[in-house]
Each structure stands twice: as C-alpha cells, then as structure tokens.
N, C-alpha and C positions, 0 to 999 in steps of 0.2 A: 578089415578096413583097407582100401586101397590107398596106398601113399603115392603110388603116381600120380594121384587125382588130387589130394591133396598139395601136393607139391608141385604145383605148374612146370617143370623141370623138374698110346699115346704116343701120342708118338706111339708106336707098338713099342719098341725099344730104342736105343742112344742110335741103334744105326735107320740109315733109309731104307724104307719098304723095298724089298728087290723088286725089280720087273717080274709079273709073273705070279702073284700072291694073291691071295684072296683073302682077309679080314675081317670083314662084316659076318655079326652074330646075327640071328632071328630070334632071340629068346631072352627072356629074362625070367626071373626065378618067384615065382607068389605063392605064396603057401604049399612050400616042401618041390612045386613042382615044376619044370620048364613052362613058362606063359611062351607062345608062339605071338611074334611082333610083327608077321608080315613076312612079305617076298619085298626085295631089294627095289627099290626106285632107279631105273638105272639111266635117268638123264636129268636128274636133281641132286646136289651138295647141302649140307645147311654148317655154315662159317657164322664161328663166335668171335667177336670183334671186343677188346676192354671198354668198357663203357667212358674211359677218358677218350676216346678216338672219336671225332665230331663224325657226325654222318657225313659232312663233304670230303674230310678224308678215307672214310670207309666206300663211297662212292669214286673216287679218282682212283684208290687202289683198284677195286671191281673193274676198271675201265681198262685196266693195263694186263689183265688175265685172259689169255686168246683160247683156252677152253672153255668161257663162257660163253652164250647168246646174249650178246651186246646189244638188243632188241627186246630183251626180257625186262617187263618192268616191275624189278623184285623188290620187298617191303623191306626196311629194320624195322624190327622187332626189339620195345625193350620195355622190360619186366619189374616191375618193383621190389625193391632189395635187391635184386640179381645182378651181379657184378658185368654180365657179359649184354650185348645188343648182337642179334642171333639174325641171322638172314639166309633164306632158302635159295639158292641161286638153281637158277636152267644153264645146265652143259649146253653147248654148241651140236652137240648133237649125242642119241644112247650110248653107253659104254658099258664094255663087260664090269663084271665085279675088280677081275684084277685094274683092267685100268683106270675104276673110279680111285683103287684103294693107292694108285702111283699119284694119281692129283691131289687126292688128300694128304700123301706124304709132300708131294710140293708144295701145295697150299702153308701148311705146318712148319716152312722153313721163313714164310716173310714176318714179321715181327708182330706188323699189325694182326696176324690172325694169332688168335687165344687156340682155337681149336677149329676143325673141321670132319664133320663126320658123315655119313651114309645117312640117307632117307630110304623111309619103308613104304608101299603099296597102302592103301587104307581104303574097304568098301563105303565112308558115307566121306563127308562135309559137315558132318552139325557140330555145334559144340555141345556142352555137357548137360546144356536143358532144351538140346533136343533142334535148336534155328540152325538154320544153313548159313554160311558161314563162309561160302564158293563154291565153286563148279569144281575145284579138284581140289583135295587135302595131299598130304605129307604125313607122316608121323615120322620126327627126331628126337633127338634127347641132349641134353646141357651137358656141360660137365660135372654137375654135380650130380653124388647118390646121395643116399641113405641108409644106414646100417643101423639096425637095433641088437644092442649089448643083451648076453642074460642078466649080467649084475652092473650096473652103473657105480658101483663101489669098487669093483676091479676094470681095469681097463688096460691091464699090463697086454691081452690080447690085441689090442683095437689098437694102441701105441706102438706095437710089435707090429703090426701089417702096415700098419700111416709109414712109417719108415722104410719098410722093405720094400712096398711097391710105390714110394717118393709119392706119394697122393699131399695131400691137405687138411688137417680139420676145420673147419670152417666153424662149425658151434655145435654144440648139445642143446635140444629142446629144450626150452623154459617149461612147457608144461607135463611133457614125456620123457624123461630123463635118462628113459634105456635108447629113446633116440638119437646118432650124431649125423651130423649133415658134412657129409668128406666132399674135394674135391679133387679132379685127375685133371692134368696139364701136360702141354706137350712133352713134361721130361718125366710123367709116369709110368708105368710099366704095360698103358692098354689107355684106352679112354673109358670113358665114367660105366658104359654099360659092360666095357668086358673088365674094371676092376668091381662094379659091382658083384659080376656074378662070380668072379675069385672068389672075393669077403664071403659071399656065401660057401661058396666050396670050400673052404678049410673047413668049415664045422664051430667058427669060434662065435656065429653071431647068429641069433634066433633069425633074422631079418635083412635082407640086402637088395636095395632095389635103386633101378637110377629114375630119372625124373624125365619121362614121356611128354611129347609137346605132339598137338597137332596144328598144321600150318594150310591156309588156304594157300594157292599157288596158282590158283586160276578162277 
C-alpha cells in the first residue's frame, strides 16, 4: 500500500547552508527500495506557512522576497487537519541546486515561514483518478513523514530517534498502530524527506516514508 497517496502529504542543521551546497534528495525509500522522485525543479520553491498566518499576511510577506517573480500568480493551498498552508512559488528566474538550497536557507530564517523546500520535474498533471489538473505540475512534500514500528508495544527505538534528530510526534494511527505520523521543523536535523529516509536507514522501522503532494503551477 502506498502511504504517500494515502497521506496527502531542516534547517539541514543549527548552522546556515554555506554558499556552494547542494541538498536536494531524488529518492525516497518504498519497499526495501530507493523510489526515484524526479529531477530538481529549478525555478519553483514550495513554502509552508502556520495556518494561524492569514493569507494577507502570507501574501505581503511574498511581496517583500526579490527572488521571487512578482508576476506569478501563485495559489495557498490548505489541507484538512494539516497544520501548515503550503505555496508553490516561481523564482525570478532558474537557479542551480546550490543556489535554490541558499534561498531556502534564507527563506528558513523569516518567522512566518514553517518550512521551505525543493520541487521535483513531474511528466503528467492529472490527479489520482486520472482529470488534469493544469498545464504544469510540481511534486513537493510537507513536513510531515511516516514511520511504521515493528512492535507498537516498544517504541524505545522511535522515542530514541524523535529526540536525537529534534523531529516531532504528531500521533499514532487510530486504526494502524504500527503507524506514527512525525514531524521535521526548521530546528531538525534535515527536512521531512531527508529525516524520512534516515528513520529508514538505521534499520529500527519496518517503514519510513514522507508525504508527496502534486501541485498545479500553470
């Protein structure tokens, strides 16, 4: 079962990204094995905003950002139960990987933004049964993952890693109980898809995967 489809949906670390750095994953991890996410978007952002910040103020801050196209007429987006209202923005013009990964560390410093991260290539537009949806998509991803436990009666592992890489737990499935829903913020040790695929990489959780969104953008 895919959990990115169910789930409609760090700062790397305490210091600023150096000049020069490249960030951005392609992969995320489905059944044992690297899933390939795309080639880099490289003149789109997608900025998570707290859902207490009114769209007029998420719109006046956007206006004061001079690496954006001030001409772009980009949507909020917000999600039910989801903490954050997510917005795809157009750069002012392409940029390498490194320089998308210095705007997103600048982005990361103004208050109102929750989070900001890289967008990927995507060959269609439709949604999940199939209508179009726009003339050009995005695929991003939230801050939040998903990690499934072997045993939901020990979780000394899952408590050990929430801690060490400063994430969140957000909740445990009511219906899935080896399910928990984490999240990563700008003071974790990576954002959602590269704590994701940590959690997986130590070996302590059957399952680790972040929460895929596709975005029209044109």
């Amino acid at each position: 079962m895919t959990f990115a489809l169910l789930f409609t949906s760090c700062r790397k670390d305490d210091d600023i990204t150096p000049q020069g750095s490249c960030d951005f994953i392609d992969f995320k991890y489905y059944n044992g094995a690297q899933d390939n996410l795309g080639e880099l978007r490289n003149n789109y952002i997608l900025v998570g905003v707290d859902t207490t910040y009114s769209d007029i103020q998420i719109q006046s801050f956007i206006s004061t950002v001079n690496q954006l196209d001030q001409n772009y007429a980009y949507t909020i987006h917000t999600t039910a139960q989801y903490k954050f209202k997510e917005i795809p923005l157009r750069l002012k013009s392409s940029k390498t990987c490194e320089e998308i990964t210095q705007i997103i560390s600048e982005f990361e410093q103004n208050t109102i933004v929750s989070y900001a991260h890289y967008t990927m290539k995507i060959d269609n537009c439709q949604n999940l049964i199939w209508e179009e949806i726009g003339n050009l998509c995005i695929n991003s991803y939230g801050s939040n993952f998903y990690v499934k436990v072997f045993d939901e009666n020990n979780l000394t592992g899952l408590n050990q890693k929430i801690t060490e890489t400063n994430t969140e737990l957000v909740e445990q499935n009511e219906f899935m109980p080896k399910w928990f829903e984490l999240r990563a913020t700008k003071n974790s040790n990576g954002d959602a898809l590269k704590m994701a695929n940590y959690f997986y990489e130590t070996g302590l959780f059957e399952h680790s995967e972040p929460r895929i969104s596709k975005y029209p953008v044109e």
